[in-house]
C-alpha positions in Angstrom: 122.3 71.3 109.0 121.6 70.0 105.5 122.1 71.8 102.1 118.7 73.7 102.3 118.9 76.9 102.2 116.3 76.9 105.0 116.1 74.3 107.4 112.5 73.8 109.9 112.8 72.5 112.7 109.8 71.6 115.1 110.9 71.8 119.2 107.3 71.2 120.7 105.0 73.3 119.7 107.7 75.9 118.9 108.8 76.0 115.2 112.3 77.4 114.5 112.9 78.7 110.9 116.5 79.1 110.5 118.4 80.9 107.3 121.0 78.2 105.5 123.9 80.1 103.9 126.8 80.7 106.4 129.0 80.8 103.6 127.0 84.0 102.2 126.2 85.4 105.8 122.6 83.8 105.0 121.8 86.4 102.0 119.1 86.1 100.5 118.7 84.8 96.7 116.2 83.4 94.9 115.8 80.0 96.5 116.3 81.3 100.0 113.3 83.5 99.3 111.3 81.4 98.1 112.2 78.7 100.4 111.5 81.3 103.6 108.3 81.9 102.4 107.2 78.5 102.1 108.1 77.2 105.3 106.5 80.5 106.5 103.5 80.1 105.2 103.3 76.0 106.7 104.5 77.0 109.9 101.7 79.6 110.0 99.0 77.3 108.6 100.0 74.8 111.3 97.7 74.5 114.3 99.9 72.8 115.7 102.7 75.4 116.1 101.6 78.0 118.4 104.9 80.2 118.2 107.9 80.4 115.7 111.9 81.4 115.9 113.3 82.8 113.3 117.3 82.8 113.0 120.2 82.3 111.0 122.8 80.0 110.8 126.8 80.2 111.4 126.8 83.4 113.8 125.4 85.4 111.2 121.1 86.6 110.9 120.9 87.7 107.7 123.0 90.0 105.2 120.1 91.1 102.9 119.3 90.7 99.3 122.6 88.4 97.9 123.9 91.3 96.0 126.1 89.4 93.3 122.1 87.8 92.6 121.2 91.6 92.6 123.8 92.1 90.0 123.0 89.5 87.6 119.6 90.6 87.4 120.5 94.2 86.6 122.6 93.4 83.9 120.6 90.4 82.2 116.9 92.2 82.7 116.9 95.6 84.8 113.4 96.1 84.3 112.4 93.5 86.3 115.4 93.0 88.6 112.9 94.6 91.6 110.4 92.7 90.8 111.4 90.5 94.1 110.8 93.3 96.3 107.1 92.7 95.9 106.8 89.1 94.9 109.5 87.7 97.7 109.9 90.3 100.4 106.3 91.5 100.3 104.7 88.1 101.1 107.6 87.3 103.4 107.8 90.2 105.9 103.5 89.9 105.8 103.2 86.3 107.2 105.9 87.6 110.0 103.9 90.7 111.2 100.1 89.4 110.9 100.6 85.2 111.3 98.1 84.5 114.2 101.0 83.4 116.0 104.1 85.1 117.9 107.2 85.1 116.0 110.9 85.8 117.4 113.9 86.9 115.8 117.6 85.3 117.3 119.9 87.8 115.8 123.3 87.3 115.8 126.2 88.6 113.9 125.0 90.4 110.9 121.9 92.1 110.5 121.3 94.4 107.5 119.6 95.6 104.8 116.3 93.3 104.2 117.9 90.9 107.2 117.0 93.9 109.4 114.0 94.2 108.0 113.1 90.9 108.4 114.2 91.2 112.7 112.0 94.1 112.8 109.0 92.3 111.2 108.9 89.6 114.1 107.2 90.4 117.3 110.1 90.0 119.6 113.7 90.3 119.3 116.9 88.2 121.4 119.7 90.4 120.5 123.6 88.7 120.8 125.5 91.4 122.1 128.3 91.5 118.8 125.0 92.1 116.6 126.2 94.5 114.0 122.9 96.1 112.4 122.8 98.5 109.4 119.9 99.8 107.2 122.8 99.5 104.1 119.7 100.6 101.3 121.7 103.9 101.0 125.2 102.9 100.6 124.4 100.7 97.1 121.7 103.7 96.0 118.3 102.5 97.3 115.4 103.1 99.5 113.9 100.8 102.0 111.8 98.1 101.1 110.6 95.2 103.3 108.5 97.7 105.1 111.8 99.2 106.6 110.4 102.6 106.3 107.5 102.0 108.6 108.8 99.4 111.3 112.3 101.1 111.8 110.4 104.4 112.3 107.9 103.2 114.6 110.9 101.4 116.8 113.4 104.5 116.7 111.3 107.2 115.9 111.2 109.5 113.0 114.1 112.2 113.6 116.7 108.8 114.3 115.5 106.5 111.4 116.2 109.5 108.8 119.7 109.2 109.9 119.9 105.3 110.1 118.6 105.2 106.5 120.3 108.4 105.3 123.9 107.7 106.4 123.5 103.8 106.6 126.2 103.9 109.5 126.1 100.5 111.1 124.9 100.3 114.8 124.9 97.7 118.1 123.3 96.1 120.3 122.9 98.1 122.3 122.2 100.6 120.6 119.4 99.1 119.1 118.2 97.9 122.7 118.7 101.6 123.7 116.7 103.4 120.6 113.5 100.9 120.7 114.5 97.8 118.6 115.1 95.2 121.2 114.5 94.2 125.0 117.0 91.9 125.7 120.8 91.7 124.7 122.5 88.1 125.3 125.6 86.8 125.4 127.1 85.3 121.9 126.8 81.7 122.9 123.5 82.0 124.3 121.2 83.7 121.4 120.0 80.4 120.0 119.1 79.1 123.4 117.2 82.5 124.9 115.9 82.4 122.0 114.2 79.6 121.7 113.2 79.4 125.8 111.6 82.9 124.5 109.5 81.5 122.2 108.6 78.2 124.1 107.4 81.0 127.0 105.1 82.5 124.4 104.0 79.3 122.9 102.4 77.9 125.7 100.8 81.5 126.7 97.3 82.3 125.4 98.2 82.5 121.7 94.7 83.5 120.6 95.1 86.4 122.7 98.2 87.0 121.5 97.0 87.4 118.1 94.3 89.4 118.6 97.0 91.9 120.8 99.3 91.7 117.1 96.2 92.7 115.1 95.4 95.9 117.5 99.0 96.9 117.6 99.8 96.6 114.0 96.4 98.2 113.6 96.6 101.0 115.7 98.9 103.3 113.6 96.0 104.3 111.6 93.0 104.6 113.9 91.9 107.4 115.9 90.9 106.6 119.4 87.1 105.9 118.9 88.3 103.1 116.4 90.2 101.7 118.7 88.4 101.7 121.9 85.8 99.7 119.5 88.5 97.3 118.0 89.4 96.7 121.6 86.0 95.9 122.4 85.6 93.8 119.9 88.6 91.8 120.6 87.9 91.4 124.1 84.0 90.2 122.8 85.6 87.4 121.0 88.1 86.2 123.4 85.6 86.4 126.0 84.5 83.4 124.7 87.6 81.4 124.4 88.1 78.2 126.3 91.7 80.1 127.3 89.9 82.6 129.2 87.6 80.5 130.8 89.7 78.6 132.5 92.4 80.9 133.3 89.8 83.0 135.0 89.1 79.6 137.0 92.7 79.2 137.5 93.2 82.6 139.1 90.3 81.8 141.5 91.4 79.2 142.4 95.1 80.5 142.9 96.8 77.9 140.6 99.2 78.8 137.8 96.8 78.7 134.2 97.1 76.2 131.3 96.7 77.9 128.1 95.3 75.9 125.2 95.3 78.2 122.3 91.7 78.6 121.6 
């Protein structure tokens, strides 16, 4: 790969976002951030892309904040040395969760911190079974951020994400298969390609829908059942109408495997 700290590649209609800094077990500093949420917010804008993979390059997924960055700004200007937690993390795990588009994580290696954030913002996870995963907020003196505190919960439940944040213990695969996080655990050598067949799967499936499903799930948290029994009416209203469902309906008729257009 080239020197950028994040490289975008286009495979068909999937785009795979991959974290650039094996040396720092892809951390993420300044540029990273900002250079993850720009190719986030194109891949996103990009009709053309109906599905994204995100990853991280040299066996690693991503350690977190790059704490000798982290350092830096504590001693030059403390006051503002969290400012990133809302003006680079915010914006970065939001386009994951709510882009109209479904996004998987290839983790492998290490996964901590913000990096486990990040997995846990993405719709869909391929797990490589030496994955070593850690909350890690704890052990330097910190809270969650990155929405942590709300995704890890809602995978594990509340009684087991107090003690993954608490005692910041690291954890496995599959573990983290086995508590909610993930589906599917892969061997080392295959994360990148499962991976990626993953999200070519999704991206030629009826992406509108699959928005629409993101929106009701992500949603869902804070309705009570009347409100979501309308949401879910409304949903279906609009992709009643979609050229997707149309012709899939046709497709199933006429017993013949559906083609899925995104719209």
């Amino acid at each position: 790969m080239n020197g950028a700290p994040v490289v975008v590649e286009r495979d068909g209609a999937v785009a795979v976002v991959t974290l650039n800094r094996p040396e720092r077990r892809n951390a993420l500093d300044g540029k990273t951030k900002a250079a993850l949420r720009g190719a986030l917010e194109d891949v996103a804008a990009d009709a053309a892309v109906r599905a994204v993979l995100l990853t991280g390059a040299g066996g690693a997924f991503c350690a977190g904040q790059d704490l000798a960055e982290h350092a830096a700004a504590l001693r030059d200007d403390p006051a503002h040395a969290f400012d990133t937690v809302e003006e680079d993390y915010a914006p970065v795990v939001r386009l994951l969760a709510t882009m109209d588009k479904p996004v998987v994580a290839a983790v492998g290696g290490t996964c901590v911190g913000a990096g486990l954030a990040l997995a846990l913002a993405c719709d869909v996870r391929v797990l490589a079974e030496d994955a070593v995963f850690a909350t890690a907020f704890s052990a330097i003196g910190l809270t969650c951020d990155s929405g942590l505190s709300a995704t890890l919960t809602r995978a594990v439940g509340e009684a087991r994400a107090r003690e993954l944040v608490l005692l910041a213990e690291p954890f496995g695969a599959q573990e983290a298969v086995a508590w909610g996080i993930s589906g599917r655990v892969v061997p080392r050598d295959e994360v990148g390609t499962q991976g990626r067949a993953l999200a070519a799967r999704l991206a030629a499936g009826p992406t509108a829908a699959y928005a629409e499903s993101k929106r009701l799930i992500a949603q869902a948290w804070g309705r009570d059942l009347a409100a979501t029994l309308a949401a879910e009416a409304r949903a279906q209203a609009r992709l009643g109408l979609s050229a997707d469902h149309a012709a899939a309906v046709e497709a199933f008729l006429a017993k013949r495997k559906p083609v899925f257009e995104g719209r």
